[in-house]
Each structure stands twice: as structure tokens, then as C-alpha cells.
N, C-alpha and C positions, 0 to 999 in steps of 0.2 A: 504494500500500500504506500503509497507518494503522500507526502509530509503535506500540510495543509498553510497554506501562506496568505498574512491578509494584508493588501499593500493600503495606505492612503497617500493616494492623488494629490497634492494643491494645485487649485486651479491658477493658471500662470495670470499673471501681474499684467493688464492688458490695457492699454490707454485706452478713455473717454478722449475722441477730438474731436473739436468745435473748429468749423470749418468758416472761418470769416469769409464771404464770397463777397462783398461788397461794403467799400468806405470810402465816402468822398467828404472831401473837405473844399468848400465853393474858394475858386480860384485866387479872388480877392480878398480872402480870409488865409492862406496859408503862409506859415511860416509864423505864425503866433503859439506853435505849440498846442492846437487844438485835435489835431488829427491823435498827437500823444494822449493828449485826455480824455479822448473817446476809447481808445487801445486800455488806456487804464480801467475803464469800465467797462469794457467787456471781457478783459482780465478776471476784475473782479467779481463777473457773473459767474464768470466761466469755475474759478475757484469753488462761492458757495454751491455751485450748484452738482460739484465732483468732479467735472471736466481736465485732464489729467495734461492733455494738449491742445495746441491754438495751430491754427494750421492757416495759413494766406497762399493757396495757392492761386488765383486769379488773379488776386491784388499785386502780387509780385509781380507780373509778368512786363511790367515797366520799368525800365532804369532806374524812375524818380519812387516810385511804389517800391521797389526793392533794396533803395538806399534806406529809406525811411522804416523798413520792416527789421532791416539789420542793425539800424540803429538803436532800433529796442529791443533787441535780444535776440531775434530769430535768426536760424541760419538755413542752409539748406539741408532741405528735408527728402531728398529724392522725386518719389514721380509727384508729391502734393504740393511741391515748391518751398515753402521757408516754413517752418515750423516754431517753437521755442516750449520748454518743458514748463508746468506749473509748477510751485513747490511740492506739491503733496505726492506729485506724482514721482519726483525727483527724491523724496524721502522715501518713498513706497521702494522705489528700485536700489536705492540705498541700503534697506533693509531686506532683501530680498537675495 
């Protein structure tokens, strides 16, 4: 008779992404740091609400869109364009 084995699984560590497809800042208003302040509140939705990554791939897809994505933290992310980790998600994979 074969020995009796009982494994537990964890289910792997999987990101929540929130997929920003659209953000405009009217042309005569930029360069005040408002585009930043909008990024910060959808950060901070993104956070409460468990969202573990922020993903801009549309938005990136302009020179001026892409400087502005990686000036607040994002980089590239492969085929979703520029990404950047939340914290919780970055302590999850820390621990993990």
C-alpha cells in the first residue's frame, strides 16, 4: 500500500490592475502639476480599493504621455506599456 500525502497549495500572489485608458489635462492648463494630482487620486482609489497595479498603456503611447508616466514612477511594463507597483502589493511580494 502507497503512503498517503496531503499537500497544501497557496494560491500564488496575483496582481489587481487598474488599467488607466484615459487622462487628459486641457492644453492651456498643463504644466501646473494637475495631471500629477489626478494620478494621485487614482492612486489613491486604486490603493483602498486593493488594486495591487496601475497600468497606462494607451496613455503612454506619446513621447509627452510617456515622459510624464515615468516621471511618477512607472516604467515599462511589457505588452500593457508603463506600469508602477502599489505599496501593498510590493509588501505582499516582499513577503512572499
Amino acid at each position: 500500500m502507497l503512503p498517503r500525502y496531503r499537500a497544501q497549495i497557496s494560491p500564488p500572489v496575483l496582481p489587481r490592475v487598474l488599467d488607466v485608458e484615459q487622462l487628459y489635462v486641457h492644453e492651456g492648463s498643463r504644466g501646473r502639476g494637475l495631471g500629477r494630482v489626478l494620478m494621485e487620486g487614482i492612486m489613491a482609489f486604486a490603493q483602498q480599493d486593493g488594486f495591487t497595479v496601475l497600468a497606462a498603456g494607451q496613455l503612454s503611447e506619446t513621447a509627452r504621455g510617456q515622459a510624464f508616466f515615468e516621471r511618477i514612477g512607472f516604467a515599462p511594463g511589457g505588452d500593457v506599456g508603463l506600469v508602477t507597483a502599489l505599496e501593498p502589493f510590493a509588501e505582499d511580494v516582499a513577503a512572499a
